[in-house]
N, C-alpha and C positions, 0 to 999 in steps of 0.2 A: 504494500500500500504506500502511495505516494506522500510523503511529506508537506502538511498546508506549508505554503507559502508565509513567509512575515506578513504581519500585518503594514503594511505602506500608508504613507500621509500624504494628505493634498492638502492642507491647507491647518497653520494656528494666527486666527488674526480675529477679529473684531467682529462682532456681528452683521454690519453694515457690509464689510467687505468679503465676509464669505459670502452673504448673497448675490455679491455683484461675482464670485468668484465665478471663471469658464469652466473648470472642469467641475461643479457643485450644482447638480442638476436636483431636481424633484420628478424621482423615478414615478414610470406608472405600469400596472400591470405586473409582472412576477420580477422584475429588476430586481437587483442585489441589494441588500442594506449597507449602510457603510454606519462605521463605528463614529457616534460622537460623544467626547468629552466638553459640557459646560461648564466656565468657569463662574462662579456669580461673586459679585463683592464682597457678600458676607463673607465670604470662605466656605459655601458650600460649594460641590461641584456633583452636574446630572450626568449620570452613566445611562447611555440609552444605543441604543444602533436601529435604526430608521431607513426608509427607500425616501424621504423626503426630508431633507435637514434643514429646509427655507420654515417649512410648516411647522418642523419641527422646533426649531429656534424661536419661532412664533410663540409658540405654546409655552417654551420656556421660559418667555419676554414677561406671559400672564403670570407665569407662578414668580418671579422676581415683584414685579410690582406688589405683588397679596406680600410679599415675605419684605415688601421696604426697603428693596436693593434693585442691582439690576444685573446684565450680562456685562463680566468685561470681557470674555475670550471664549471661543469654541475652537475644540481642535477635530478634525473631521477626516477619515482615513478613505483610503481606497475601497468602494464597494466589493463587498466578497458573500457569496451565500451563506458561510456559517458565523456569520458577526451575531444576528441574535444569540444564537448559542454562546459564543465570547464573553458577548453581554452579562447575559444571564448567571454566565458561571464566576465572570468579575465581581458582579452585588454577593454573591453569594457568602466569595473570597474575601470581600469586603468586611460582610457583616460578620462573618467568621472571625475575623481580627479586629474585632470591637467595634470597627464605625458605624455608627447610629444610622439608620437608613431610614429618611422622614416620610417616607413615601414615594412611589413614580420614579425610584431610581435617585433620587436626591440623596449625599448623604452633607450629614452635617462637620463642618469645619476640616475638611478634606480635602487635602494639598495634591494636586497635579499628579506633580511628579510622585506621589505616594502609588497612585493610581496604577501610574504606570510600570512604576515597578513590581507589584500586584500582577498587573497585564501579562508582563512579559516571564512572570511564571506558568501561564498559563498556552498562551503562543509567543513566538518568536516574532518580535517587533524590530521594525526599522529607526532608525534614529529622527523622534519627530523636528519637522522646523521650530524653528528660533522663536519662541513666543512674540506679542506684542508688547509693548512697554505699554505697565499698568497704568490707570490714571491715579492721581492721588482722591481716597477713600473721600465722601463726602456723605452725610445722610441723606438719605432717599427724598424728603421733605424738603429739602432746602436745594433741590439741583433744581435750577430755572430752566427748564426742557419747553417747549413749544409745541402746542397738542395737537396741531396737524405737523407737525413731524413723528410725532409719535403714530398717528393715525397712518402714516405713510412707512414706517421704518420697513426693518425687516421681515416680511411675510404675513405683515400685520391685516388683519383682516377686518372686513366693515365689520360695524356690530349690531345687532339685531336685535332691536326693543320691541317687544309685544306687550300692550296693555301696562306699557312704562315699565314691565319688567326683562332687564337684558338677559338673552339668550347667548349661553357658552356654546362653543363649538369645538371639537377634538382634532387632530393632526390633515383629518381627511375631509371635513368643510364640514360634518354632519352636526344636528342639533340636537341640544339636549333638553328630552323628554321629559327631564323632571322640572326646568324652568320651564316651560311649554304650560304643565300642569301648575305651576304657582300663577304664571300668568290667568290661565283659566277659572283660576279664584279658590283651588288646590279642594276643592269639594273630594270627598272620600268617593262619591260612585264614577268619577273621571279620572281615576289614579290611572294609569300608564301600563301597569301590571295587567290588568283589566280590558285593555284598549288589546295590548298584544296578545291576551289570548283568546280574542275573539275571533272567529273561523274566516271572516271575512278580511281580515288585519294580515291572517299567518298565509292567507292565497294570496294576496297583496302583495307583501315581505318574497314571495317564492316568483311572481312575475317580472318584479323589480330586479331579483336576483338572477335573473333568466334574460333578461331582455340585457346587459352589462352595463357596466360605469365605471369608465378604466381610473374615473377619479377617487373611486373607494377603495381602500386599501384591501387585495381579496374579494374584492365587487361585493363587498357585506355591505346589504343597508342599515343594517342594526347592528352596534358596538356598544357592549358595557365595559367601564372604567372602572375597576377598583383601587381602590387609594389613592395617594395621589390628594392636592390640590382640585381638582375637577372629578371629583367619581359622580358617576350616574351613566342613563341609558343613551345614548346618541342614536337620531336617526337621521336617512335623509330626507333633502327635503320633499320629496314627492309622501313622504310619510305625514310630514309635518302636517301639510295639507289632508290628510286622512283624516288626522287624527283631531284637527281644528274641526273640520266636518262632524266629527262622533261625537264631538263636546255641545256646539251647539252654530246653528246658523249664523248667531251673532257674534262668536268668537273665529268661525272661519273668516267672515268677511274683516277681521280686524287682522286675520293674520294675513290674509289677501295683502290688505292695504301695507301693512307692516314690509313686507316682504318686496312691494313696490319702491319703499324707500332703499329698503337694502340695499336692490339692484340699481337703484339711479345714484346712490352714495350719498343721497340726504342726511344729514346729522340726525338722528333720532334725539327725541326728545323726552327724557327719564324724571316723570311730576317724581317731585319730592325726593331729590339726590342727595345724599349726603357730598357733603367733602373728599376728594381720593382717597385723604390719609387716614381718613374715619371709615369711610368702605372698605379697604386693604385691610386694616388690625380687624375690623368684623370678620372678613372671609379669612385671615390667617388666624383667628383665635379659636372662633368656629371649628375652622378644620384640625387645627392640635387640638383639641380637647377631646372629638367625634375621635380619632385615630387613638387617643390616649384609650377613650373606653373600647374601643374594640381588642388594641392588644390585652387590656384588663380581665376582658370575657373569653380573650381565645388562653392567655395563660391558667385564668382558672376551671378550665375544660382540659387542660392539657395533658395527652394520654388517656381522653375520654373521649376525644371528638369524632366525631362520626363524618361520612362523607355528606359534602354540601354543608356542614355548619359554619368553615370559614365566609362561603359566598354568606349565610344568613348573617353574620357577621358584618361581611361589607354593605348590606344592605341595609342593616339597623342602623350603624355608623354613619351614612349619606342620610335618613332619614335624623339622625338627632343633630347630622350638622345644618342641614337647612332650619329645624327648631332654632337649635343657639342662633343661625343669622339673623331671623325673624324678631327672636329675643333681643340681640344684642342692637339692631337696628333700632327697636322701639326706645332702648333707655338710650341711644344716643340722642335720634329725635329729641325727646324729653330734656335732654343734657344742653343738648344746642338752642332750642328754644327758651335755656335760660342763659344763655349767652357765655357757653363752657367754650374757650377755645379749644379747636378742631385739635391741633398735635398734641396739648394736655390731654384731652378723649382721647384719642388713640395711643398713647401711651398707657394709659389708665386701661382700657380695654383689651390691651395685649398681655396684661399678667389678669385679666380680672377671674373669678371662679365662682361657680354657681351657689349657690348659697345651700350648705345643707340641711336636711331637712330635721325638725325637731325630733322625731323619734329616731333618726339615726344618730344624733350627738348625745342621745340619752343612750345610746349602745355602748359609748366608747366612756 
């Protein structure tokens, strides 16, 4: 059997520049993955390998902003077919050696070149390029960025408000089902779960799959996310539209309209926004605390579990972190209507913890 090949590098520079980069394509259809390393200011850094590293770095771009940072550097290798595999067995080797893995391949305060040395126990790596020269550290809140340059940067993509609430989207353009459902007014007999397993939904799902979309990754129109900054169900949008229709007459035609702007690049317009830096600490406190009780319920199962209780797992978890958003959103609201400045709140808001309840402090 023949020897893989080193892993090879095209490119460690900037986000802006790897998109402009020639050889840094966004594969479609069964193309190779290629290996990338994100670097983010904190000092985390994303171990992922992807057929699309534009979309990819996009996606990245969102979980930097939630986390109060941003990207300084991606290093991005030669597509190869077994880079997932790479991938997968690096986080592994990773968390084997203590590094915290925050989710999605993120791990926390995780130097580079740690990585790499990691890597190259595992395949035979080439000698990566010269990094860029860092910029110097500055906090997220206080960089004077310009929001149609952000709206424009690297693989960033329009955003899509429904009934003033934004809709996320995953690597491959597809939308997520469960803000779809808050938009809808998140009523229990329109849950999502309910919508797909109805007979007319799962012929739907198989015609779509039939008919191709060399834009979806594996031509799947439905992709679920576990962990991670963004979990939930992703659909495309020909589902969107389905699914608008099964909720109600008056909610397709909003998502009609909604979807109008998307496509013309109209700024959407989100009644009653909070401030970025108060939205971010929401969606990043949110999301640690959702992930803190899931590892809590999969450790104290541990050696019990049975198959499919991690997925019930991820699915509890995405269910208690849209609660905390909803929560944490309201005492902001509240906070800012008495005229709490925004980076005091979000500071405040990023160690804040739920209040426990009396008969559990009467336990301890």
């Amino acid at each position: 059997m023949l020897k893989p090949l080193p892993i090879a590098w095209i490119a460690w520079d900037t986000p802006e520049r790897i998109a402009a980069h020639p050889a840094i394509k966004d594969g479609l259809g069964h193309d190779a993955p290629g290996l990338v390393l994100t670097i983010f200011a904190n000092g985390c850094l994303k171990v992922s390998a992807t057929r699309r590293p534009r979309l990819h770095l996009a996606d990245a771009a969102r979980y930097a902003r939630a986390a109060h940072t941003w990207i300084e550097a991606a290093l991005v290798s030669e597509p190869n077919r077994h880079l997932h595999r790479v991938a997968d067995t690096l986080r592994k080797r990773l968390q084997l050696e203590g590094w915290r893995n925050l989710g999605n391949g993120v791990f926390e305060a995780l130097p580079v070149e740690k990585a790499l040395a990691v890597l190259s126990g595992i395949r035979d790596i080439a000698e990566p390029p010269r990094p860029p020269v860092r910029e110097t550290a500055i906090p997220a809140f206080l960089r004077k960025e310009d929001s149609e340059m952000q709206e424009n940067s690297v693989g960033a993509l329009p955003a899509l408000v429904i009934a003033s609430t934004p809709i996320r989207q995953d690597d491959a353009g597809r939308f997520c089902l469960n803000d779809l459902h808050k938009a809808a007014g998140g009523e229990n007999r329109h849950r999502p779960s309910l919508w797909l397993e109805n007979q007319q939904t799962q012929e739907l799902v198989e015609e779509i799959a039939k008919a191709g979309n060399p834009a979806l990754e594996q031509n799947q129109p439905v992709s679920v996310i576990k962990g991670g900054s963004s979990p939930g169900t992703y659909v495309c949008k020909e589902l969107v539209y389905a699914y608008a229709m099964w909720v109600s007459p008056k909610f397709h035609l909003t998502v009609i309209r909604a979807f109008d702007d998307f496509v013309m690049g109209r700024k959407p317009q989100v009644g009653g926004v909070l401030p970025d830096v108060v939205a971010s600490a929401i969606k990043t406190r949110a999301w640690r605390l959702a992930e803190e009780y899931r590892l809590a319920g999969m450790r104290l199962i541990s050696g019990a579990h049975r198959p499919g209780d991690e997925e019930l797992f991820w699915e509890t978890a995405s269910r208690a972190m849209e609660r905390l958003e909803e929560h944490l959103t309201s005492i902001a609201r509240n906070m800012l209507a008495s005229k709490r400045d925004p980076r005091q709140l979000a500071a405040w808001i990023l160690v804040w913890k739920p209040e426990v309840p009396e008969w559990e402090r009467r336990l301890h």
